[in-house]
C-alpha positions as CSV (number, residue, x, y, z in Angstrom):
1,X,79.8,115.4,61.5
2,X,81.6,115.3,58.4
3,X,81.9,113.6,55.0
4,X,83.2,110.6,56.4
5,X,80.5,110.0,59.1
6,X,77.8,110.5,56.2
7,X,79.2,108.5,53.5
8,X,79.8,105.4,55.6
9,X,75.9,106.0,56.9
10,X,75.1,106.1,53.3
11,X,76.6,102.9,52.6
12,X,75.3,101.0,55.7
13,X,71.8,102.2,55.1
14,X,71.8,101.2,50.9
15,X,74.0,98.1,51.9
16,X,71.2,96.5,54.3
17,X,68.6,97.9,52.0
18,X,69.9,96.0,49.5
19,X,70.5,93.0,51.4
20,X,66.7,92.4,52.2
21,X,66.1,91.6,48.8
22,X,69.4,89.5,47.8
23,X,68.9,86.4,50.5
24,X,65.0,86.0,49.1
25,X,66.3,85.8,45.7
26,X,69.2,83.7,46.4
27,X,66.9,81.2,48.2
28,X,63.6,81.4,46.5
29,X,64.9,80.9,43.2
30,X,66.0,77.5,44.2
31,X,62.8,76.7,46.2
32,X,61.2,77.8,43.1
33,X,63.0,75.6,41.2
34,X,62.5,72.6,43.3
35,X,58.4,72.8,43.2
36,X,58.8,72.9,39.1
37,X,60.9,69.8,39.5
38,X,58.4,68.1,41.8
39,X,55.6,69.1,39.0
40,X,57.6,67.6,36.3
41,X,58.6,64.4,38.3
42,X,54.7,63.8,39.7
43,X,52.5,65.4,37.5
44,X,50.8,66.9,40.4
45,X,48.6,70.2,39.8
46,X,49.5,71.3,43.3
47,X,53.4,71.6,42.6
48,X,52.8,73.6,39.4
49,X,50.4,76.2,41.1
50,X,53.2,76.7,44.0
51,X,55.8,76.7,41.3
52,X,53.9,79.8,39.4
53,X,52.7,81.5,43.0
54,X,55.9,81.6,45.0
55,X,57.2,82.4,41.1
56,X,55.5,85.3,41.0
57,X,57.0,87.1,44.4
58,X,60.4,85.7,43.8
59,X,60.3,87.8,40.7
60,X,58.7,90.9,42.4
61,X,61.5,90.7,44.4
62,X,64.5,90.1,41.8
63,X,63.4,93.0,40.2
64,X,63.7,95.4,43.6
65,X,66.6,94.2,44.4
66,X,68.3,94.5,40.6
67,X,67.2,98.1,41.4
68,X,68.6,98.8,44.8
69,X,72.1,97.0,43.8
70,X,73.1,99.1,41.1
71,X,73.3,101.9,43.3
72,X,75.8,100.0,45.6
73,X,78.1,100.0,42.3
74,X,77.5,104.0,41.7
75,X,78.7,104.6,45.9
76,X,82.8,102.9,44.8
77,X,83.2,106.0,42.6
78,X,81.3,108.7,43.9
79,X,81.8,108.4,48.0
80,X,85.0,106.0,48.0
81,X,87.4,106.7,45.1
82,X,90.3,106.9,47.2
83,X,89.1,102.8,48.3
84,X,88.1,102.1,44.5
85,X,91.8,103.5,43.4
86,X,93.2,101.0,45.9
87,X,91.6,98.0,45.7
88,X,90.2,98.4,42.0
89,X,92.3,95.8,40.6
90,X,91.7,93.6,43.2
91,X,87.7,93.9,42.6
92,X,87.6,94.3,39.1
93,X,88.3,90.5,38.0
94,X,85.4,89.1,40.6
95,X,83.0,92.1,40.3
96,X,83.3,92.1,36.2
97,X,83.0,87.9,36.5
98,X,80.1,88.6,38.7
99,X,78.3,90.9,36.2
100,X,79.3,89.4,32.6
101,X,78.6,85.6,34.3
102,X,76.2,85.2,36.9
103,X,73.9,87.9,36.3
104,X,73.9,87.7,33.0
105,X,73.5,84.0,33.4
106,X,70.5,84.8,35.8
107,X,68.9,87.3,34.1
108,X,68.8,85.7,30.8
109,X,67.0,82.7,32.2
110,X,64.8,84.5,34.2
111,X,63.4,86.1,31.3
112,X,63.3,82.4,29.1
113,X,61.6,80.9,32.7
114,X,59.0,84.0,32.3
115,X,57.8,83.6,28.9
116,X,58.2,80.1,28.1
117,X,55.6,78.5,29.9
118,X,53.9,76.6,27.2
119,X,56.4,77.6,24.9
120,X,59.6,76.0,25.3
121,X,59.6,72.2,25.8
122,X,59.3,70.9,29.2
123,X,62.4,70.1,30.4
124,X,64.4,73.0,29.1
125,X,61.6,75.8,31.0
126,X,62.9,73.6,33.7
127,X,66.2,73.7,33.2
128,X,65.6,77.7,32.8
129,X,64.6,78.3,36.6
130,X,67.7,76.0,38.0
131,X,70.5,78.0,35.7
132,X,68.5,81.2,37.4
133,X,69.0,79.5,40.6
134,X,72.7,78.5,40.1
135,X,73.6,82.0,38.6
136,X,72.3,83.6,41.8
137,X,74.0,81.5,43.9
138,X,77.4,82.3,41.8
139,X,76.5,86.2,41.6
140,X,77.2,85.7,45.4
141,X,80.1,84.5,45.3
142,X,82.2,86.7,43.6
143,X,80.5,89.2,45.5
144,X,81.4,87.4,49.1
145,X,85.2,87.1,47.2
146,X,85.7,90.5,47.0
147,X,84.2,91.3,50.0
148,X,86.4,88.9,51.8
149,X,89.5,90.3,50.8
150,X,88.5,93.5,52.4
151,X,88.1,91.0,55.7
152,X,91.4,88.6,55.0
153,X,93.6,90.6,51.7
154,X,95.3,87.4,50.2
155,X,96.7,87.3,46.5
156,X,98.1,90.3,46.3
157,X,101.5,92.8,46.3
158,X,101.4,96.7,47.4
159,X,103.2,98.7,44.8
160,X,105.4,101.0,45.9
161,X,105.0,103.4,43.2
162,X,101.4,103.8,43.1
163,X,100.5,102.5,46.3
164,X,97.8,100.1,45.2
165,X,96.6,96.9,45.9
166,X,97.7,94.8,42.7
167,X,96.4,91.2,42.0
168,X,98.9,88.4,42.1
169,X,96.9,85.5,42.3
170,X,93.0,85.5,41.6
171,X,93.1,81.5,42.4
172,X,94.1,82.8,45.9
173,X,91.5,85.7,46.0
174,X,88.6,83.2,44.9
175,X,89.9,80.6,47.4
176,X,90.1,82.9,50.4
177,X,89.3,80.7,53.9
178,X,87.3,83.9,54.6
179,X,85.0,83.6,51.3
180,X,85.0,79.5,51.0
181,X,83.2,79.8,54.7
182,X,81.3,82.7,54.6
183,X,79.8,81.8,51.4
184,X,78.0,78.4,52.7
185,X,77.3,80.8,55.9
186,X,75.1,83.3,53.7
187,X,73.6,80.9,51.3
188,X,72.3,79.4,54.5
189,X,71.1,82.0,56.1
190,X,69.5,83.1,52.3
191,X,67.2,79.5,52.3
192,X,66.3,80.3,56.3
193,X,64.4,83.4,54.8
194,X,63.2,81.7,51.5
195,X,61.9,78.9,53.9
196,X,60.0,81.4,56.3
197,X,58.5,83.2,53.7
198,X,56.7,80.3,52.2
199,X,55.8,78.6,55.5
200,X,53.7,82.4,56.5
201,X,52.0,83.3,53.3
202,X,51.0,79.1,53.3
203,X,49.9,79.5,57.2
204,X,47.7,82.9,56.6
205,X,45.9,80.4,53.9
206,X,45.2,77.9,55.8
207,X,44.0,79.6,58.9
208,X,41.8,82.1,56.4
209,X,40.2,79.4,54.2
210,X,40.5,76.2,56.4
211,X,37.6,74.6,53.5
212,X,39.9,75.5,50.2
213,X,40.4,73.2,47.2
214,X,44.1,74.1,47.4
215,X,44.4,73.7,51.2
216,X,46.7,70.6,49.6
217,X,49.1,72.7,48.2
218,X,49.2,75.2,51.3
219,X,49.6,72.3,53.8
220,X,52.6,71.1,51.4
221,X,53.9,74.5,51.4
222,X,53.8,75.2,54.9
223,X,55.8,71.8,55.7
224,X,58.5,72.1,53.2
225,X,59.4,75.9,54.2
226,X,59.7,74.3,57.7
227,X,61.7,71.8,56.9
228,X,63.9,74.0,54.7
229,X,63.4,76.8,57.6
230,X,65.0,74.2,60.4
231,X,67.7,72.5,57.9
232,X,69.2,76.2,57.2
233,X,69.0,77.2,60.7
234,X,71.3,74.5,61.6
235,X,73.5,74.9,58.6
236,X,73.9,78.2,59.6
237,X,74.7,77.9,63.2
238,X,77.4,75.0,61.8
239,X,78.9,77.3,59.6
240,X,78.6,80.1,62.1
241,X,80.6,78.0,64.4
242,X,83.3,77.7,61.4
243,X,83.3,81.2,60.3
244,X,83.9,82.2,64.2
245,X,86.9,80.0,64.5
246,X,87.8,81.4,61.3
247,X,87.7,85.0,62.0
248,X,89.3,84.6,65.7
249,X,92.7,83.3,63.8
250,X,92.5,86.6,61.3
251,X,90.5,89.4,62.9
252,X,90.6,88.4,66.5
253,X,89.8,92.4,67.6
254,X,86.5,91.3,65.9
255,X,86.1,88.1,67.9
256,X,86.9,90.0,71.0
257,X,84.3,93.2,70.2
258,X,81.5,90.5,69.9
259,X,82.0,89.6,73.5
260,X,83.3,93.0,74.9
261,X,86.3,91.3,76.2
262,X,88.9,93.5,77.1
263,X,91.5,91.4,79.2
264,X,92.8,88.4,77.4
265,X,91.1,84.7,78.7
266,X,91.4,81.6,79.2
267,X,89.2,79.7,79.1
268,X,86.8,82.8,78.5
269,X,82.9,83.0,78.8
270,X,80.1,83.9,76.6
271,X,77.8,86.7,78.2
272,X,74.6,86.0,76.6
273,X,73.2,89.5,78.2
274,X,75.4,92.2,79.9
275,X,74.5,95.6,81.6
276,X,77.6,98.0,81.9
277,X,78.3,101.0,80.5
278,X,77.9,102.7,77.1
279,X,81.4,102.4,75.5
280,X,80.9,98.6,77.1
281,X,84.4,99.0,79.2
282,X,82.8,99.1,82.8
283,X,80.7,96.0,83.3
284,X,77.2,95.6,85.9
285,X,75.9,92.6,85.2
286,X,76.5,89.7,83.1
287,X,74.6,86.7,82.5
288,X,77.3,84.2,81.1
289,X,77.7,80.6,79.9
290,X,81.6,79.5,80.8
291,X,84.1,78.4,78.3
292,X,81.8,79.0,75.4
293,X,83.8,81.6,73.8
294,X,87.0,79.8,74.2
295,X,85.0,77.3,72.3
296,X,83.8,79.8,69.5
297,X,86.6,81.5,69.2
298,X,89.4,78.2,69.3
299,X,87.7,75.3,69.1
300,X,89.3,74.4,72.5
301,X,86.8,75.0,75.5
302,X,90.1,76.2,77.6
303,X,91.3,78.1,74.2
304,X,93.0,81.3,75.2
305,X,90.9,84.8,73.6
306,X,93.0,87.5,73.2
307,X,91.3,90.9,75.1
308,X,90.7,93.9,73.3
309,X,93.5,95.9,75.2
310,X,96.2,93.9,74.8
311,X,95.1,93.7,70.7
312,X,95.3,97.3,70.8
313,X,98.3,97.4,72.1
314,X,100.0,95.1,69.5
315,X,97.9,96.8,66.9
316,X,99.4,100.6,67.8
317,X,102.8,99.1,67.5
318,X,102.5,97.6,64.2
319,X,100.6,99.9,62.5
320,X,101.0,103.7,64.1
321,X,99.4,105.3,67.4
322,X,95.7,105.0,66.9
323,X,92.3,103.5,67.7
324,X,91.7,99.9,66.3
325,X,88.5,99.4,68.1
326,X,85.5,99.2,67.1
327,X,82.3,100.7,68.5
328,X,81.8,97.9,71.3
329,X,78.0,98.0,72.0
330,X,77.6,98.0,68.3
331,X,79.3,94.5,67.5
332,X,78.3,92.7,71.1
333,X,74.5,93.4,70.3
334,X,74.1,92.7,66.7
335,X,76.1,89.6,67.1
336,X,73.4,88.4,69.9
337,X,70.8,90.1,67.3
338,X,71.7,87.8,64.5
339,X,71.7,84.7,66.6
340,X,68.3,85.2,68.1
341,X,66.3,86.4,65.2
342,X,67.9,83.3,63.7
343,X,66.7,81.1,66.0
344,X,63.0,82.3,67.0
345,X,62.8,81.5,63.2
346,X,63.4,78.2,63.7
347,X,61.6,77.7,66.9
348,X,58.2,79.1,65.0
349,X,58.9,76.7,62.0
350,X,59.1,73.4,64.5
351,X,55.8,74.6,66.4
352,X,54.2,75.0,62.7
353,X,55.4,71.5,62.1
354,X,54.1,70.3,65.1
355,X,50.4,72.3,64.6
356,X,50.5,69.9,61.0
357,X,51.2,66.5,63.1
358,X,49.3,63.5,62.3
359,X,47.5,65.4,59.1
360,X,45.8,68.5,61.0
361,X,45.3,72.0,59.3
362,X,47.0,74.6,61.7
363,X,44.0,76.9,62.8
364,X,45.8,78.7,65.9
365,X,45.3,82.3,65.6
366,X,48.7,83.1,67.5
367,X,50.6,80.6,65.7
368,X,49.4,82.8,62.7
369,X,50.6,86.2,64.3
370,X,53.6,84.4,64.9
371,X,54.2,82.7,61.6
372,X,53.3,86.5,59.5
373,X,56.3,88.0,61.0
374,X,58.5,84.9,60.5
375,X,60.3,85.9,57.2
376,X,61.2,89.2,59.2
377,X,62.6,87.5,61.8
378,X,66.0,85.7,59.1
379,X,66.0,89.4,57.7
380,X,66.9,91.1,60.7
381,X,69.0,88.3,61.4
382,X,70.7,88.7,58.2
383,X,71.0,92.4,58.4
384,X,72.9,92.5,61.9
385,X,75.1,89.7,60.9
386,X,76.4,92.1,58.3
387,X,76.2,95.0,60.5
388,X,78.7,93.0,62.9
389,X,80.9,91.8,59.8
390,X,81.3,95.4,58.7
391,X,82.1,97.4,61.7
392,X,83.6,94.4,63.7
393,X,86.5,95.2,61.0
394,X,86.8,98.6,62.1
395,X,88.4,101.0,61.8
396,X,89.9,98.8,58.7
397,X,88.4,99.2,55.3
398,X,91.1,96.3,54.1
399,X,92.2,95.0,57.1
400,X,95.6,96.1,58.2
401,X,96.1,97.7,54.7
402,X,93.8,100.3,54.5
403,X,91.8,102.4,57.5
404,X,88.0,103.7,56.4
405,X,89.0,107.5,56.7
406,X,91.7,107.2,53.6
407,X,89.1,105.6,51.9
408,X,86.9,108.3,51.4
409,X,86.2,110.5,48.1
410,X,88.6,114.1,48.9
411,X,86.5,115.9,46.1
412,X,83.2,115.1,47.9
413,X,81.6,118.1,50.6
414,X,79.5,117.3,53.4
415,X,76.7,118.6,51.5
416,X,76.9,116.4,48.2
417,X,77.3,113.6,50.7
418,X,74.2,114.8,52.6
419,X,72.3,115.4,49.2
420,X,72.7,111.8,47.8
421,X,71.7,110.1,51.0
422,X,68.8,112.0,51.4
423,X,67.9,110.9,47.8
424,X,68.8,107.6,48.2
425,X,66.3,107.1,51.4
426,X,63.6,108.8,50.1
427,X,63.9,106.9,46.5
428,X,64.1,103.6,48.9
429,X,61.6,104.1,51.6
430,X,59.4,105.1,48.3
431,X,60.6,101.4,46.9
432,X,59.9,99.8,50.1
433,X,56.6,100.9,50.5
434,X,56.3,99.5,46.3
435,X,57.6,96.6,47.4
436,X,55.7,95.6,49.9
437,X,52.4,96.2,48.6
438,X,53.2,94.3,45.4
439,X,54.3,91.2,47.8
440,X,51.0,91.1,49.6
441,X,48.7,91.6,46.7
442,X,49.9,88.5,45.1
443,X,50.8,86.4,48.0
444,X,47.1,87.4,49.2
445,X,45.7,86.4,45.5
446,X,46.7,82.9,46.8
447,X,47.8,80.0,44.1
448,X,46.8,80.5,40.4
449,X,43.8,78.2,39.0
450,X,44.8,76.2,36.4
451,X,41.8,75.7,34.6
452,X,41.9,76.9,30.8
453,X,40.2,79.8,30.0
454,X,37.6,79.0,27.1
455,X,37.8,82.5,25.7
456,X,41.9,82.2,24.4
457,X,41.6,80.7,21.2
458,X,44.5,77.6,21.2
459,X,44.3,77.6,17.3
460,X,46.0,81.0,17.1
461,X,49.6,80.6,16.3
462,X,51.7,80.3,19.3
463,X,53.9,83.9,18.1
464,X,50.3,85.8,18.1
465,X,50.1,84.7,21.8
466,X,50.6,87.7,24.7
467,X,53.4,88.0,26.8
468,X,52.8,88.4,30.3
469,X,53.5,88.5,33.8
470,X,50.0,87.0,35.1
471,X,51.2,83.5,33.6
């Protein structure tokens, strides 16, 4: 083991930390924003108590991950300064457009959405929750633009002298094919958690207090997130399909790794299971559905995928003798990972659907179980997807520019490296455990009731009136 080996563990760890919060906020604040605009539309008491309830844990978890991302920013400098040095003004102009625009953007009205119930008129609190909404969805974006010039470099020159990556075109950069796909692709797969999580904390309701006033609201709840659980699931599978095609024309190693093909195919098969051995080279026993990954992969169900040996081959002559493979059993199972979480999500959202048919109140204990660990089920999915994005391109930090082991801070030891990642689980396992105890006392506490309390006197001016988070 050595500095390398422990800084990129550091960064996948904090990286999918960090991404457990960032597809909630993404797709809560616009779920969010959609009940407040069905309260201001109908007038009905049910809207506004889901508006402030679901409001409530989508700021619980804004705040974690605000917390958990800064650190992501701290890891460029400290762990990969050889990578920041390279690529630094290549990420400056989306990171810095990221951070002065769309947070700022979100973060401002986040705070205007919090304290400006019964303050601010109407339709401007409203407007407050959807520029959240459209600032996280932009915060992404820049975010998925530099990322996806570390998948597909475009816009840019290599200077001799320095030997940096230097921006030529940021029009190019922000109009990557990598980002304009993988961008719809996330966003989706953000809403299929955001969905989830309303459709379980609306089902344990309704099977623990079948009698309640607000069993209304629940029943409303649980039916939209399904709906919004299913429409995402499909988005994402479309865009999946898109993104593959994508990706096969330029990473096609990566296409190949997700199957464990090593001998160029036409038409090849998808193994939806395979036994063989560890490095995934010898294979046992395959389960497989023909033509299908000539189909993912080209769009053409006899399309021609090129084999992991022969890219090798090609790659050593291009670029030097050397290993351009990734860790096989690594990117074959989280890319069947992703897909299945992803769709036993959806398959729970159509059976709570169908337990709602015809006006009934879901009571099914096991539909309960299974609806509790719904929201898991899109995280995981989420978290594998970028498992395989990230060491699918390996051993590329910028593909074909720069390989992961030049990337690496020189100054750092093995033990500074060790020290900070030891500090940075404990300090998130300790946030986790925050976390999640925050999200169940309040999604426990059920929706808010509305009914004005006689002790606040309303003839107070409205300045003397508290600030505060139990709105």
């Amino acid at each position: 083991m050595d500095a390398l080996d422990v800084a990129r563990w550091q960064f996948g760890v904090t990286t999918v930390y960090h991404f457990l919060f960032v597809p909630l906020t993404i797709g809560l604040s616009a779920l969010v924003a959609i009940l407040q605009t069905l309260w201001h539309r109908t007038g009905n008491e049910k809207y506004l108590k889901l508006t402030k309830f679901y409001g409530k844990l989508f700021l619980i978890n804004f705040a974690m991950g605000v917390v958990t991302g800064i650190v992501q920013e701290f890891q460029f400098g400290m762990n990969w300064s050889d990578y920041s040095r390279f690529v630094g003004d290549i990420f400056g102009a989306p990171l810095a457009i990221e951070a002065l625009v769309a947070f700022f953007l979100e973060s401002t009205f986040i705070g205007l959405w919090i304290f400006g119930w019964d303050r601010l008129p109407k339709r401007l609190h409203l407007a407050s929750i959807w520029a959240a909404a459209i600032g996280s969805n932009l915060s992404a974006y820049f975010i998925l633009a530099a990322n996806s010039f570390m998948q597909n470099p475009v816009g840019y020159r290599i200077n001799p002298d320095t030997g940096r990556a230097e921006l030529t075109d940021f029009v190019a950069v922000l109009t990557n094919r990598v980002a304009l796909i993988t961008f719809p692709h996330t966003i989706a797969g953000a809403f299929l958690v955001a969905g989830s999580l309303l459709v379980a904390v609306a089902m344990w309701h309704l099977v623990r207090n079948r009698d309640s006033a607000d069993t209304p609201a629940y029943r409303f709840a649980a039916k939209f997130g399904s709906w919004v659980t299913l429409v995402s699931a499909a988005a994402v599978a479309i865009t999946g399909d898109i993104q593959g095609k994508i990706m096969t024309q330029v990473q096609p190693m990566k296409m190949a790794a997700a199957e464990g093909l090593y001998t160029t195919e036409s038409p090849a098969s998808f193994s939806v299971l395979t036994v063989g051995s560890l490095d995934g080279s010898r294979e046992l026993f395959a389960l497989k559905i023909p033509h299908l990954l000539s189909w993912l992969g080209t769009g053409d169900p006899n399309g021609t995928v090129q084999g992991i040996n022969d890219l090798q081959a090609q790659y050593a002559a291009q670029y030097g003798a050397g290993s351009y493979t990734p860790i096989i059993p690594v990117t074959y199972w989280s890319f069947r990972f992703m897909i299945a979480f992803g769709m036993a999500a959806a398959a729970i959202a159509l059976l709570v659907l169908w337990s709602q048919r015809k006006g009934r109140t879901p009571t099914n204990k096991w539909l309960l179980r299974a609806g509790l660990v719904m929201p898991l089920l899109p995280l995981v999915a989420n978290s594998f997807g970028w498992i395989f994005t990230e060491m699918g391109r390996q051993p590329w930090i910028v593909f074909g520019e720069m390989l992961t082991r030049d990337g690496v801070s020189r100054s750092v030891s093995l033990t500074e490296v060790l020290t900070s990642f030891t500090a940075f689980t404990l300090i998130y396992a300790t946030l986790a455990v925050i976390e999640v105890r925050l999200l169940l006392r309040y999604a426990k506490a059920g929706v808010p009731d509305l009914t004005p309390n006689p002790e606040i006197d309303d003839s107070h001016d409205d300045a003397e009136r508290p600030l505060a988070f139990a709105y």
